[in-house]
C-alpha positions in Angstrom: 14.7 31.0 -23.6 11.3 29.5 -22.8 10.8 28.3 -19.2 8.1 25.9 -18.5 7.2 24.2 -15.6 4.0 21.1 -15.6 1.9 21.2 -18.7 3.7 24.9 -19.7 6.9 22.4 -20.6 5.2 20.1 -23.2 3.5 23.6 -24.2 6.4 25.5 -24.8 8.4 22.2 -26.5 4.7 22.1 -29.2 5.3 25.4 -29.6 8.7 25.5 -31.2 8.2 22.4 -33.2 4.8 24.0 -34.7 5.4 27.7 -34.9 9.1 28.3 -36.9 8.5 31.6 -36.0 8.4 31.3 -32.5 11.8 28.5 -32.7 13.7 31.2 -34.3 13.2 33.2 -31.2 14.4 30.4 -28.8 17.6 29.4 -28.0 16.7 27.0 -25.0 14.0 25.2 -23.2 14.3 25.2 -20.1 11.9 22.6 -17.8 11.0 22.6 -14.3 9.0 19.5 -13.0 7.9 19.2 -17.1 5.6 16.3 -18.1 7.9 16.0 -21.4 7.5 12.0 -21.1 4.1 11.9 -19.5 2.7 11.7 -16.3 1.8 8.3 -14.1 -0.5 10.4 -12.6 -2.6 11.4 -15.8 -2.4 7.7 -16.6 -3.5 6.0 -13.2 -6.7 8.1 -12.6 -8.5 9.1 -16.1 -11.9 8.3 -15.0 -10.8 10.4 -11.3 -9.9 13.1 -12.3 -12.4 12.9 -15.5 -15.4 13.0 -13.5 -14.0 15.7 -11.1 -13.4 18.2 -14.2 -16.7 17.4 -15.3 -18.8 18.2 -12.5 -16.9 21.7 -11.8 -18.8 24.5 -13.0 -16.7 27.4 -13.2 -18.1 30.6 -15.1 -16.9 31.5 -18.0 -14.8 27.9 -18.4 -16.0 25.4 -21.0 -17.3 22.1 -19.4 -14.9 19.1 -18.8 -10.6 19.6 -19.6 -10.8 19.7 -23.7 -8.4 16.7 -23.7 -5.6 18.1 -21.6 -5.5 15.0 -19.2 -5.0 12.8 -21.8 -2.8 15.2 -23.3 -0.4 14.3 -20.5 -0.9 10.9 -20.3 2.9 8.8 -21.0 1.6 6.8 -24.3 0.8 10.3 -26.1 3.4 12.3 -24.9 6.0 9.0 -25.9 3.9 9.1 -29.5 4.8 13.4 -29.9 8.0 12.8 -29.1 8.6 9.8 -31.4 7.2 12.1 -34.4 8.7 15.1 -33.9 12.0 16.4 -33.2 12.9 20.0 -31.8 14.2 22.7 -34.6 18.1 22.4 -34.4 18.2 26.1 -32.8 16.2 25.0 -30.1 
């Protein structure tokens, strides 16, 4: 059983879809406040939230979010889970 709560959920859900090995192991998802369908809030403040990742300099942390923002936002999210499906032992 995989747990997943925010981002962790649509992390754990790419995870069984892409790694066979790692579906085999997993019997359940199980999602706790998950962004599975997107988030309004990833949609309504790009440029935000954007800027604000940008101009935080933490060591040892590449510059700006590497896409995960948009990762979250509802129209991607709605495309994943139009093309893929979960393994049937999932």
């Amino acid at each position: 059983m995989l747990v997943g709560y925010s981002k962790g959920t649509t992390d754990a859900l790419e995870a069984a879809v892409n790694h066979p090995e790692v579906a085999q192991r997993v019997s359940a998802i199980v999602s706790f406040a998950g962004v599975v369908g997107g988030s309004p809030l990833a949609d309504s403040l790009p440029g935000f939230q954007e800027s604000l990742i940008k101009n935080m300099h933490i060591p040892a942390c590449p510059e700006g979010d590497q896409g995960v923002v948009e990762s979250l936002s509802r129209k991607t999210r709605q495309a994943w889970l139009a093309e893929h499906t979960l393994p049937h032992t999932v």
